[in-house]
N, C-alpha and C positions, 0 to 999 in steps of 0.2 A: 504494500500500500504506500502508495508516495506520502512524501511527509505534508505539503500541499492539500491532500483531502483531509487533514484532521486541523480546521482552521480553531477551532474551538478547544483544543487538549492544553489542560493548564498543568499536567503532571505529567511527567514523564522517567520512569527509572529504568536504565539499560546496566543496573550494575550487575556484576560478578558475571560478565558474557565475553569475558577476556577477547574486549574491542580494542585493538590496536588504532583503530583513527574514529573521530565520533563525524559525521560524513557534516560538511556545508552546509546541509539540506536542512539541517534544523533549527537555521535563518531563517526557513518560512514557515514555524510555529510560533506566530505571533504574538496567540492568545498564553504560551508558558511562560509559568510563573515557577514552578520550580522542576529542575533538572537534579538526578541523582543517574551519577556514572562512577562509582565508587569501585573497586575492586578489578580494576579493568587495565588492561596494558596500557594507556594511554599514553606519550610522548607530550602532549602538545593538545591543547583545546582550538576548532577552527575562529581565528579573529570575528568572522561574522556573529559568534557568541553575544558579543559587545552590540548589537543591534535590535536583540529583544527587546524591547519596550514594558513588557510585563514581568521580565526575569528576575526575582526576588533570592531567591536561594539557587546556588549550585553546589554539589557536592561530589567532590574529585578526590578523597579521598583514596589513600592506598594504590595507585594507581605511579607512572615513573613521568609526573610532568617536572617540566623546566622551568613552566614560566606559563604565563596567563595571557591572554589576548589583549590588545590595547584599544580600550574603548575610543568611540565617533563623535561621540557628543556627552554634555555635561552630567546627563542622566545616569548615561553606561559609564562613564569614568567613576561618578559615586559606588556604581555596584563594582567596578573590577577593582577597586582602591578595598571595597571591605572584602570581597572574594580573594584579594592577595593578604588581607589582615586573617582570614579565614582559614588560608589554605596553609600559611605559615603555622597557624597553633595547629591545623593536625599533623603538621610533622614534627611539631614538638612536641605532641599526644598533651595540650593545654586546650582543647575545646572540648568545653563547656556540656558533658553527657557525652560525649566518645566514647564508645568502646574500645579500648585500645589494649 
């Protein structure tokens, strides 16, 4: 199913599905608010991440990123500023109810 016919999906969890890339395509889930890709091979989140308009929560957890996408506008800069304050306490195992 293209990601395109689910204009409405405000959740989305693809963890522990050992995804090596999470594809572009989930730029055109507008209506998500929160993403959970935890436990999963990931390198690298696609830059288009920074373009949600509704994206409140992401969880990347356990997973081998480098580094977080660099938001477009003021909006996505506030969420990738705490998604990098986020992503750092789970590799410190200091967020907040982790199971770690």
């Amino acid at each position: 199913m293209a990601a395109c016919s689910l204009p409405r999906l405000h959740t989305l969890d693809a963890s522990a599905n050992a995804l090596t890339v999470l594809p572009a395509a989930v730029s055109q889930l507008t209506s998500l608010r929160a993403l959970a890709v935890r436990q999963n091979r990931l390198a690298g989140l696609p830059a288009e991440l920074g373009g949600l308009p509704q994206l409140r929560s992401l969880d990347a957890r356990q997973n081998r990123l480098t580094g977080l996408p660099s938001a477009r506008r003021p909006a996505a800069a506030a969420l990738a500023a705490a998604r990098r304050q986020q992503v750092r306490a789970w590799y410190q195992g200091a967020w907040p109810g982790a199971c770690v």
